[in-house]
C-alpha positions in Angstrom: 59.4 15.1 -70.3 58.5 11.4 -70.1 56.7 9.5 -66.9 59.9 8.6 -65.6 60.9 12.2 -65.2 58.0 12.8 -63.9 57.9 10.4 -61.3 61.4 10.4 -60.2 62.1 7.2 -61.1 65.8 7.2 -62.9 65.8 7.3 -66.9 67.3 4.0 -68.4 70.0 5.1 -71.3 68.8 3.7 -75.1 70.1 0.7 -76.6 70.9 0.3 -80.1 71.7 -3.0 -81.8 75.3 -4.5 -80.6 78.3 -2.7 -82.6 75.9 -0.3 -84.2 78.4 2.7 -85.3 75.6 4.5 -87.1 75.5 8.6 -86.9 71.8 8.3 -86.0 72.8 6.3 -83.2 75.5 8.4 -82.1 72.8 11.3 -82.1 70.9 9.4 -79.8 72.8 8.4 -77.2 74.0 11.9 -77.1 70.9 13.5 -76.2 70.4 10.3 -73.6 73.2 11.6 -71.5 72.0 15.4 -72.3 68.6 14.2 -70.5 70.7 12.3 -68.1 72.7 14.9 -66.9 69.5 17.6 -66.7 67.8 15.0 -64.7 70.3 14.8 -62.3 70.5 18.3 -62.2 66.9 18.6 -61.4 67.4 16.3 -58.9 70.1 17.0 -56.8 69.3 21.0 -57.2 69.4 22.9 -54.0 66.0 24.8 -54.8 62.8 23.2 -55.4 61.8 22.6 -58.7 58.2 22.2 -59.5 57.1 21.6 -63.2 53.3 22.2 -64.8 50.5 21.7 -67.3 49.4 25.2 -68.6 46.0 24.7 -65.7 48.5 24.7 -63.3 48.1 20.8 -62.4 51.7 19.4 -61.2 53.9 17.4 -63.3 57.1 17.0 -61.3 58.8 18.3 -58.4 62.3 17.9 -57.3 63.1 15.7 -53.9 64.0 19.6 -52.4 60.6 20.1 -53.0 59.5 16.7 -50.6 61.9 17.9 -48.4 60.4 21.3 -48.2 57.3 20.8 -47.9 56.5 17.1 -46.4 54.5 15.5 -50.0 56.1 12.6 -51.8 56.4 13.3 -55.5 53.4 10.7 -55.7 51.2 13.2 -53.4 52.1 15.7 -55.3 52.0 15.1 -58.8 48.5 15.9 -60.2 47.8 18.0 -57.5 47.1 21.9 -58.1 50.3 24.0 -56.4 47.8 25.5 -53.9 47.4 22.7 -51.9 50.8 24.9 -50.3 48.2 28.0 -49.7 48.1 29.0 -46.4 45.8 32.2 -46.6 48.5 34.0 -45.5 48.2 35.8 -49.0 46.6 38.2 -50.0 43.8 37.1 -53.6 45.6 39.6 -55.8 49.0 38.3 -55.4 48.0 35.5 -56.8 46.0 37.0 -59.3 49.0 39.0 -60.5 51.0 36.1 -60.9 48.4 33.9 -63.3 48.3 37.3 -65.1 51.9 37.6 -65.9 52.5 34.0 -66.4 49.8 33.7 -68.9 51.3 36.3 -70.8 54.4 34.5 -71.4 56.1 36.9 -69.1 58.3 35.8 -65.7 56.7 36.2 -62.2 59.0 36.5 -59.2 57.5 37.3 -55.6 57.4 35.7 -52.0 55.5 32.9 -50.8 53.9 32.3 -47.7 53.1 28.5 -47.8 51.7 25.9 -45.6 53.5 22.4 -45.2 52.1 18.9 -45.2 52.5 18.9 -41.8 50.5 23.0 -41.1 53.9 24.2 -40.2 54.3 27.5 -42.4 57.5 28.6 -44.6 58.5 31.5 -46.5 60.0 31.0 -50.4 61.0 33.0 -53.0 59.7 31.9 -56.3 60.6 32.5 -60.1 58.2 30.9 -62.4 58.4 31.1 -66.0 56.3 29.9 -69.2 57.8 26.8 -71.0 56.9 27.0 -74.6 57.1 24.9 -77.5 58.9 25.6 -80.9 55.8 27.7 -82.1 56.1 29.8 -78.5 52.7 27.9 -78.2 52.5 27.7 -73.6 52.6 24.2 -72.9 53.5 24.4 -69.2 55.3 26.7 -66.6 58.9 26.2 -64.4 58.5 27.0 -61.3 62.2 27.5 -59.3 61.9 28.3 -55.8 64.1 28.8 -52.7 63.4 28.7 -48.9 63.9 32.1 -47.5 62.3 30.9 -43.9 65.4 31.2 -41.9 66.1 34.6 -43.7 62.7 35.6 -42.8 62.7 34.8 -39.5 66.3 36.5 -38.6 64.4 39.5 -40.4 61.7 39.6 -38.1 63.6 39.0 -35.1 65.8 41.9 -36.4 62.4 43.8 -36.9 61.4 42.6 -33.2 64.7 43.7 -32.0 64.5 46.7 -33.6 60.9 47.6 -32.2 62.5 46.6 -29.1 65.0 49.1 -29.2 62.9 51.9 -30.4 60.8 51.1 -27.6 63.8 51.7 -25.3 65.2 54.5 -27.0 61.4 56.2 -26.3 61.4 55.5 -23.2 64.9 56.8 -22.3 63.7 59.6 -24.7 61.2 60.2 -22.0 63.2 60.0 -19.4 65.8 62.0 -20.2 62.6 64.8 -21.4 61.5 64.4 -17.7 64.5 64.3 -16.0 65.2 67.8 -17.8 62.5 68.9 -16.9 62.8 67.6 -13.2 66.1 69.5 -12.9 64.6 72.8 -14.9 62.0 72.7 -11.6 64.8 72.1 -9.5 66.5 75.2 -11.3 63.5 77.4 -11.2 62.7 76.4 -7.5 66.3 77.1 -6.7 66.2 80.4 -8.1 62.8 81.4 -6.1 64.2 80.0 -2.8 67.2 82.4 -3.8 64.7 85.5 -4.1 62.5 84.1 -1.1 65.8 84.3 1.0 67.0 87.3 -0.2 63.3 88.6 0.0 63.1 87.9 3.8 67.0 89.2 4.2 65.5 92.4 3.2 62.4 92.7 4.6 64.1 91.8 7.8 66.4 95.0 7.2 64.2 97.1 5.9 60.9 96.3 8.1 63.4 98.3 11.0 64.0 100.9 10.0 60.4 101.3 8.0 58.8 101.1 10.8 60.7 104.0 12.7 60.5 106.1 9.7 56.8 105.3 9.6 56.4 106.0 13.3 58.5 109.2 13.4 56.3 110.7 10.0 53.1 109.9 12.0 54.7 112.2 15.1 56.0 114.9 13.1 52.6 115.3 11.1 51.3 115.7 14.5 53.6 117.8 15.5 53.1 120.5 12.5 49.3 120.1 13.3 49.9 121.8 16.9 52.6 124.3 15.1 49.4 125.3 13.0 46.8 125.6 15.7 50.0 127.5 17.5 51.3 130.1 14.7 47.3 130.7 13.9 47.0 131.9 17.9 49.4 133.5 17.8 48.9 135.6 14.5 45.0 135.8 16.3 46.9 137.7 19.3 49.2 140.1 17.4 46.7 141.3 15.6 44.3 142.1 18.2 47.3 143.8 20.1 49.3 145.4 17.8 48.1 148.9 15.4 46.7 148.8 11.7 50.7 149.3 10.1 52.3 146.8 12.3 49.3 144.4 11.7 49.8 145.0 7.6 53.4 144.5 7.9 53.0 141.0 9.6 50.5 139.9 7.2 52.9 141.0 4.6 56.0 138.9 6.0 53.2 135.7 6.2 52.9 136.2 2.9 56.3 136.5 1.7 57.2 133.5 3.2 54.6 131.5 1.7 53.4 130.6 5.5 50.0 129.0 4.9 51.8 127.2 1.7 54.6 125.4 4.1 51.9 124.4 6.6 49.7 122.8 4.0 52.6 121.5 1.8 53.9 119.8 4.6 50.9 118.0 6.0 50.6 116.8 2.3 54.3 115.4 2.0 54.2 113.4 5.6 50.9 112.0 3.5 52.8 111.4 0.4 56.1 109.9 2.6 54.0 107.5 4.7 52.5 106.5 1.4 55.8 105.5 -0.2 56.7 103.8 3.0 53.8 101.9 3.5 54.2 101.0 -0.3 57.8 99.9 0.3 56.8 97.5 2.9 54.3 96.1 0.5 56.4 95.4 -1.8 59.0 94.1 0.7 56.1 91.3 1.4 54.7 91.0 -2.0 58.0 90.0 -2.9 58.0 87.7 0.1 55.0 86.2 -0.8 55.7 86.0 -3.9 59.0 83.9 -4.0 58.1 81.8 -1.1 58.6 78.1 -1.4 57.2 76.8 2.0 54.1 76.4 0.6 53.9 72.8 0.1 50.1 72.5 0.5 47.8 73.4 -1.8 45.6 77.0 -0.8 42.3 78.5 -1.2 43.2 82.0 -2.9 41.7 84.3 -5.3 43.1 85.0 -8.6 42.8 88.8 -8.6 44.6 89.1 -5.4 47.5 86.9 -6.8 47.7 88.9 -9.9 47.5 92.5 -7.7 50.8 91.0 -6.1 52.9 89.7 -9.2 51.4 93.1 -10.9 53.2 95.1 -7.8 56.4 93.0 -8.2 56.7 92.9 -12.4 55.9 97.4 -12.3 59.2 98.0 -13.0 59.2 95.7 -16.2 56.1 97.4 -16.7 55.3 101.0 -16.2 57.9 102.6 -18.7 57.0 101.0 -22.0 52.6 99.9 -21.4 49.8 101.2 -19.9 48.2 98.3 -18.0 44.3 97.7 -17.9 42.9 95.9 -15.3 39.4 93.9 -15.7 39.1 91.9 -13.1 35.7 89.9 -13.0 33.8 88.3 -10.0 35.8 84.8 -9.3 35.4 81.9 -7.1 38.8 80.9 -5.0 40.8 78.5 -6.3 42.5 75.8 -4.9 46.2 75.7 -6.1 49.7 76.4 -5.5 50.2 80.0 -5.0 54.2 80.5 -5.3 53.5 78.1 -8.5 51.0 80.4 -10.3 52.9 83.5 -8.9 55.9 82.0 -11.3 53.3 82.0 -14.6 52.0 85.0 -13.6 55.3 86.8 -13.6 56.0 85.1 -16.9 53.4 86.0 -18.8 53.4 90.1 -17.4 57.6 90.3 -18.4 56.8 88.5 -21.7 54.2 91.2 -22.6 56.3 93.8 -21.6 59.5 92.8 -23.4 56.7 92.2 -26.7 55.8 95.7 -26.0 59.4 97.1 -26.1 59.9 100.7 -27.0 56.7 101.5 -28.2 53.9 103.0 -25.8 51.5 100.3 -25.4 49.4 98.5 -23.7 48.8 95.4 -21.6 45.5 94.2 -20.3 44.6 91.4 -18.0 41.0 89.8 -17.7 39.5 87.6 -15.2 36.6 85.8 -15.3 34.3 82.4 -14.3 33.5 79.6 -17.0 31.5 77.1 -14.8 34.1 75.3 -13.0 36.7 76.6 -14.5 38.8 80.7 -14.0 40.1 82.0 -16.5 43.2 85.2 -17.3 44.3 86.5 -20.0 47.4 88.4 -20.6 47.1 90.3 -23.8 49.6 92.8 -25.4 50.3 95.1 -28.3 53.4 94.1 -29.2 55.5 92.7 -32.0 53.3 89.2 -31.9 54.8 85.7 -32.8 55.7 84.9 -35.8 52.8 82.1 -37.0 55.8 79.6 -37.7 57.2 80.2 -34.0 53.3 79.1 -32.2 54.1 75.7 -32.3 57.5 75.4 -30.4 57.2 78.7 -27.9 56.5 76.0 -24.9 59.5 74.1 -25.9 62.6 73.6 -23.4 65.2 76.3 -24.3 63.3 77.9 -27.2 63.5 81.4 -27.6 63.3 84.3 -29.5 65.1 86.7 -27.7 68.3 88.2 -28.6 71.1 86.2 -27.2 71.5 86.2 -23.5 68.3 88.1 -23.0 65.8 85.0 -22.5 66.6 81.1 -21.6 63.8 79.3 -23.1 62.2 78.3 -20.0 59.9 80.5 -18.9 56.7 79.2 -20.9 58.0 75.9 -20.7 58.2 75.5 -17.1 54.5 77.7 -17.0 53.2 74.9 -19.6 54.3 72.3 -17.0 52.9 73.9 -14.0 49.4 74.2 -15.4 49.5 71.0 -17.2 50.1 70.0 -13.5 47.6 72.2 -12.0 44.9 70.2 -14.5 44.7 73.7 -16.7 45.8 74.8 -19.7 47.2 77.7 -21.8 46.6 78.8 -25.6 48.4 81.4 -27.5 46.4 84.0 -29.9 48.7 85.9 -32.0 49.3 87.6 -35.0 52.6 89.2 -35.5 52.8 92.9 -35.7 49.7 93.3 -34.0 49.8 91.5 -30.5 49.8 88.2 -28.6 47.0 87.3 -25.8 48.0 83.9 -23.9 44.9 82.6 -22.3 44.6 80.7 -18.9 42.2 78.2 -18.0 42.5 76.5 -14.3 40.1 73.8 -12.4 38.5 75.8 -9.2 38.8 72.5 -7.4 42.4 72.5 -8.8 45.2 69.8 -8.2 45.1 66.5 -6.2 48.2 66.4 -3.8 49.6 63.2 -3.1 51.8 62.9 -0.2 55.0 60.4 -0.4 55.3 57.2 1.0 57.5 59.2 3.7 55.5 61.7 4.6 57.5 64.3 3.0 56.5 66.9 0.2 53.5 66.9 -2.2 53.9 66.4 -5.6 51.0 66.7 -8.4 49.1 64.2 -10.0 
């Protein structure tokens, strides 16, 4: 291309001599309007058009490209095409693209460029080899477009779209609390249920207990006096009746098994105030157990707190395990009873159900770490399948059959010793057994009362 391509300045058609009709001359003007019209179209193209010497030295550029990027075709010519760099780059782009060019190959990638003025601007680029009639490199084309608004809608779009992701989290997590807000509500429902029904009952029961205690107490007192009576009286006869009658008496004693009812009895009062002093344990266990006024935290020992959600969970319990008992020597905790009652429960039904039909056995240990207590629940049941470990304190997972488990159980446990600043791990292998493990602060949870005064919440 001659200087006045190059410069921009417009190209002046040929002139032959006046009238001349020749076929050369013909030819010529021919390819004059041929240059003509590429010039124009290099000028008046939408993309910038940037033409250079095979060191990459500019020898033209298209007024798109002034308008671009801020240089005058006379600040630009002779200039190397990264006086555009911006550093926004990384080396091997730009390494890639002198190695493709170079091989007479096309390059087409993204810009990040700098303006005359340091304002920045994306472009997409094409650049290709121009070669001469031997394929010998003599330059390189380089057409390029400004993709700045496109990629500033695309990271708004990307903005937005963090944005909304950042939303959708949080209502994510706020729906996951909210579920579990109302899955507290649920289980605290269900206890206030129990705690009501518990003190229905032990309000009915405590009655008529307590006569039935009182009247066992008077009649084993009363069968003691019968004794000392029927023994002076069997002292009298015989000293006042003969040898044969004497005989015959002892004979009828024995017949009827007299010494047998006196001692059998004394021993079923025992066994009957026993099982009534054990039903009005269990009556206040249960009581204890499901109660829900207690809003502050207490000072309680963990083996006393197992002893009563042991008493309540004996039914789940004493026909399919033996349970073991290895309590240790542990500090008191501070905590929320009914709360830990709750995991307790959990974790005793759990092992049972593992256990099923087959004779086994569940054992719970206690003991001191420093500052923390420990339990353990472990069992010798069916175990947990290794793919199962990872989701059992999920919301609503279970493996139970169909409408023999909710899901909730370890969930809400997970939550209330999360909350209780403890934690709980799972061992198991399946076939063999499962032992979830315990860990709780003895200093416990802080309690925070609201700015109304009313009811403590964890931190």
């Amino acid at each position: 291309m001659d200087s006045h391509a190059r410069t921009g300045t417009a190209v002046e058609p040929l002139e032959g001599v006046a009238g001349c009709t020749t076929p050369q001359d013909a030819e010529l003007r021919e390819k004059d309007q041929q240059i003509r019209n590429l010039y124009r179209v290099l000028e008046q193209s939408p993309a910038t058009i940037v033409i250079t010497d095979v060191d990459g030295v500019i020898e033209y550029v298209n007024p798109k490209f002034s308008q671009i990027t801020g240089y005058s075709p006379e600040e630009a010519i002779g200039q190397n095409p990264r006086v555009l760099k911006s550093d926004e780059m990384p080396k091997e782009s730009y390494i890639e693209l002198w190695q493709t060019i170079s091989s007479g190959k096309e390059w087409r990638g993204e810009f990040h460029n700098k303006r005359k003025d340091g304002t920045f601007y994306w472009e997409f680029a094409s650049i290709s080899p121009l070669c001469a009639t031997d394929g010998t490199i003599t330059g390189y084309l380089a057409v390029k477009e400004d993709i700045t608004e496109r990629k500033n809608i695309e990271a708004e779009l990307a903005r937005t779209r963090r944005e909304l992701q950042e939303k959708h989290d949080e209502l994510e997590k706020a729906y996951s609390e909210l579920k579990n807000a109302q899955l507290q509500i649920f289980q605290q429902e269900k206890m206030a249920s129990i705690g009501q029904l518990a003190a229905g009952v032990a309000h009915e029961i405590n009655n008529p207990m307590g006569f039935i205690s009182s009247n066992l107490s008077t009649l084993n007192r009363y069968v003691d006096r019968l004794a000392q009576f029927i023994t002076a009286v069997d002292e009298s006869l015989l000293s006042s009746i003969g040898k044969g009658e004497a005989d015959k008496l002892s004979a009828l004693r024995k017949k009827l098994k007299i010494d047998y009812l006196m001692e059998d009895s004394r021993q079923l009062i025992a066994e009957s105030l026993d099982g009534a002093g054990r039903v009005r344990r269990i009556v206040q266990d249960l009581k204890s157990f499901s109660r829900i006024d207690q809003s502050e935290r207490a000072l309680i020992n963990l083996n006393e707190a197992l002893e009563t959600t042991i008493n309540i969970a004996w039914n789940e319990i004493k026909y399919v395990a033996t349970l073991n008992r290895e309590f240790g020597e542990i500090p008191f905790i501070k905590c929320y009873p009914q709360q830990l009652n709750q995991v307790f429960l959990n974790l005793l039904v759990n092992a049972a159900h593992a256990v099923g039909g087959t004779q086994g056995s569940i054992t719970i240990r206690t003991w001191s770490d420093g500052e923390l207590v420990c339990v353990s629940v472990a069992d010798t049941g069916c175990g947990i399948p290794a793919a199962n470990l990872q989701r059992i304190f999920e919301p609503f997972f279970t493996t139970k059959e169909v409408g023999k488990g909710t899901g909730l159980g370890l969930s809400i446990s997970y939550d209330i010793l999360h909350k209780h600043g403890g934690e709980i791990r799972v061992d198991s292998e399946e076939g063999r057994g499962s032992t979830f493990t315990i860990t709780l602060p003895v200093d416990g949870p802080e309690e925070t009362t609201h700015q109304d005064g009313q009811g403590v919440r964890f931190n």
